[in-house]
C-alpha positions in Angstrom: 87.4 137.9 97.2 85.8 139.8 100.1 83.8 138.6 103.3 81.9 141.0 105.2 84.5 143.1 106.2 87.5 140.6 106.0 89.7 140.1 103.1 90.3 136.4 101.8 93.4 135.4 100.3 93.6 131.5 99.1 96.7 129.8 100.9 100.2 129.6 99.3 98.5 130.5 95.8 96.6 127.2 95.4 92.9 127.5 94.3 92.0 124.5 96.7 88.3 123.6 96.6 87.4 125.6 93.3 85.6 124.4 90.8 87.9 127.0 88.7 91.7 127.7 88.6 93.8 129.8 86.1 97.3 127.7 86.0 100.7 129.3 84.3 101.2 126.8 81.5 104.8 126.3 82.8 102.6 124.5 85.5 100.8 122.1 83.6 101.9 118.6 82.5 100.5 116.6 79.9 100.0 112.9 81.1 98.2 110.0 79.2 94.4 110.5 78.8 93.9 106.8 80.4 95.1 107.1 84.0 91.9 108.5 85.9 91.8 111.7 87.4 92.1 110.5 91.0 95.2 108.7 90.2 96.7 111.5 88.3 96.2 114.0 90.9 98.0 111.9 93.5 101.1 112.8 91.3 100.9 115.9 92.4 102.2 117.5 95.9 102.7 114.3 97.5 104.5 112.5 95.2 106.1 114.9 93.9 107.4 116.3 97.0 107.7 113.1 99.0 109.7 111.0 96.2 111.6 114.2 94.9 112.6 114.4 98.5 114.2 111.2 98.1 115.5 111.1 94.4 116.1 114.1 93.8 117.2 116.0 97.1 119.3 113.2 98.9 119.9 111.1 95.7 119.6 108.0 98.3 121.6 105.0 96.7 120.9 101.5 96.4 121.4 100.0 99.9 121.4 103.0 101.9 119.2 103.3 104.9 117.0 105.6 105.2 114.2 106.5 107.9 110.7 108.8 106.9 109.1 110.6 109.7 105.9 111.0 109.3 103.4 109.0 107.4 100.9 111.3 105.8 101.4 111.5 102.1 103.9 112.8 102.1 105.9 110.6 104.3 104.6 107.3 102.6 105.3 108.8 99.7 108.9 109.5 100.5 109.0 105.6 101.8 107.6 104.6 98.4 110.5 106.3 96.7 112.9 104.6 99.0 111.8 101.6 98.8 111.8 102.3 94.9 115.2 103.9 94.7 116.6 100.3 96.6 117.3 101.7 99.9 117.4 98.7 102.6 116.4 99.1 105.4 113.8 101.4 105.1 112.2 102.2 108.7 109.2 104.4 109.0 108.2 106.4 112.3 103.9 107.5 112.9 102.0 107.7 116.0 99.2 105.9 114.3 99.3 102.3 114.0 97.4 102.1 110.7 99.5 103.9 109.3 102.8 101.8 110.2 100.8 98.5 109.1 99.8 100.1 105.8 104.1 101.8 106.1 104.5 97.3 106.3 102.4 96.5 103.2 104.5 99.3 101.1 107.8 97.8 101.8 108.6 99.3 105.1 111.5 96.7 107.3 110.1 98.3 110.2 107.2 100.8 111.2 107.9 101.5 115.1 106.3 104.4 117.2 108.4 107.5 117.9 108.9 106.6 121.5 110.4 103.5 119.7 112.1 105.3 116.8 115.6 105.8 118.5 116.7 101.8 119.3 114.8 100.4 116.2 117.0 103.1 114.1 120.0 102.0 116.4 119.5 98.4 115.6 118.5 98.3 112.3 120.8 100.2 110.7 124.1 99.7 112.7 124.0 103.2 114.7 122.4 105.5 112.4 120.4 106.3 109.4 122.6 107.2 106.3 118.8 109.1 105.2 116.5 110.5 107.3 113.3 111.8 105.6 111.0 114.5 108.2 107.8 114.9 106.6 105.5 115.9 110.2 106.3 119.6 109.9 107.7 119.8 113.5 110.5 121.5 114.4 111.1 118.7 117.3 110.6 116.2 114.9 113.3 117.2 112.3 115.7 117.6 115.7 114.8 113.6 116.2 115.6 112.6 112.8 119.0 114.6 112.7 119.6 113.2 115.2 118.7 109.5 114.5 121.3 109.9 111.3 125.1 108.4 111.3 128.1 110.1 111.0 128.1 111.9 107.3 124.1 111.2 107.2 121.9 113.3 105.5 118.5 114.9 107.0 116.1 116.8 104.5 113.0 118.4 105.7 109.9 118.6 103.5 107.4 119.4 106.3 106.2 123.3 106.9 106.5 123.9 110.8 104.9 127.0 112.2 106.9 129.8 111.8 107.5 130.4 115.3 108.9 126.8 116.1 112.5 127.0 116.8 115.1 124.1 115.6 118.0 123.2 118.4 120.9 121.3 117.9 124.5 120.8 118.8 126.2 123.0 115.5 129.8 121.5 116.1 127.8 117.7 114.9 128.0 119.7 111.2 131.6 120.0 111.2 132.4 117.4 113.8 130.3 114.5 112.3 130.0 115.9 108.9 126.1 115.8 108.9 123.9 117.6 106.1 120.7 119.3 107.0 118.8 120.2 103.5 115.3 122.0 102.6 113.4 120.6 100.3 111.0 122.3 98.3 108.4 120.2 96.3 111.0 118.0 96.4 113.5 119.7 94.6 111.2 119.2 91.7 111.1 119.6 87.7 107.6 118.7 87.2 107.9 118.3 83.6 110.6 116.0 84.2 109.5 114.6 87.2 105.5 113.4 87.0 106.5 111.4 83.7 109.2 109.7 85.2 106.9 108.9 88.6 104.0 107.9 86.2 106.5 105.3 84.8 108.1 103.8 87.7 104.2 103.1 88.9 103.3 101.8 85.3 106.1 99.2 85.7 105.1 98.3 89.3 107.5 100.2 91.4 105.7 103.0 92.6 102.6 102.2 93.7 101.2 105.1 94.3 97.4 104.4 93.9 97.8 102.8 97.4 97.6 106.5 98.7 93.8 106.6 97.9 91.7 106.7 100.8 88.2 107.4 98.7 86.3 110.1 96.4 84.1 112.2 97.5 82.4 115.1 95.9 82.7 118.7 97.1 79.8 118.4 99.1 81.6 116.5 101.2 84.9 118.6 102.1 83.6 119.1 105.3 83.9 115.4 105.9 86.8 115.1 104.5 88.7 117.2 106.5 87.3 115.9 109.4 88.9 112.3 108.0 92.0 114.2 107.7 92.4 116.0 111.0 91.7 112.9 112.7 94.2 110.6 110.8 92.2 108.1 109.2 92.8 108.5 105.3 96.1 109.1 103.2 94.8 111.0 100.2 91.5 112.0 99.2 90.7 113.5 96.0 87.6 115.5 95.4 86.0 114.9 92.0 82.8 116.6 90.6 
């Protein structure tokens, strides 16, 4: 596709905001016909990524304690799939208030502020996370939740910071405290394996991922939408024709 002198490329190879897209049959996963389309597509990057992030990446056990940075979808995502996977406490960090309450309904033992995140951790957990979960895409923000993990506790990143952003840390804590830092892409995902199993823990009432939704809206409206989404007021929206 071509502008007026400018070349277009779609981003990261998504056809966002189509009303067509060729997928690679690898890509597609056959789900029950009776979950409506705005609930199935919320099992797609943000579940996928935020509870693969959790269950699949740091394979957080019963009664570990883990904190999510970050409560987009991603992030609540990632606290639904601790919350799911039996992790206690679970403590979530976001500048917006809403989005801590809402952090509350899901299952959250605390939703604090970041300027807050540091003693609430402290407290809560005993001097550290055994989990910590960066979903803001923020190079200083991974460097807090490193940080805000115990001795032998494990950060994984899910977020995509600008390229330029620089991450600074002491390198002896690695080897000293025997800290992990992992990427996780897509949540170290098997989507085939993955979006079934998802779609049955929120079946049987652990997941409950249709408290993502924000609304509908039809295409017309994308420039509203992201407008909604810029300014933090909605989780997920899905567009639907």
């Amino acid at each position: 596709m071509e502008l007026p002198g400018k070349e277009v490329n779609h981003h990261l190879g998504v056809s966002a905001f189509a009303t067509h897209a060729v997928v690679d049959q690898r890509s597609a996963v056959k789900i029950p016909s009776d979950i409506a389309p705005e609930i199935a597509a919320l099992f797609g990057c943000a579940v996928l990524t935020g509870v693969g992030a959790v269950m699949n990446t740091a394979a957080v056990k019963p009664g570990e304690s883990v904190v999510v940075y970050g409560l987009g979808g991603v992030g609540l995502s990632s606290l639904l799939g601790a919350v799911a996977a039996g992790a206690n406490p679970v403590i979530a960090v976001d500048p917006i208030e809403d989005k801590r309450k809402l952090a509350l309904e899901l299952g959250a033992a605390a939703a604090v502020a970041p300027a807050d995140a540091a003693q609430a951790i402290a407290d809560l957990t005993g001097g550290g996370a055994d989990v910590a979960i960066e979903t803001a895409g923020k190079a200083a923000v991974l460097a807090a939740a490193y940080k805000s993990t115990r001795r032998g506790g494990r950060t994984v990143t899910v977020g995509l910071p600008n390229p330029a952003e620089m991450l600074s840390f002491p390198a002896v804590s690695l080897v000293a405290e025997g800290k992990v830092l992992m990427g996780s892409y897509m949540g170290s995902s098997i989507p085939s394996r993955d979006v079934p199993r998802y779609i049955g823990l929120w079946r049987a009432g652990r997941l409950p991922v249709h408290r993502l939704l924000s609304g509908t809206a039809p295409l017309s409206e994308i420039n509203r939408l992201m407008d909604e989404l810029a300014a933090g007021r909605v989780i997920r929206q899905v567009v639907l024709p």
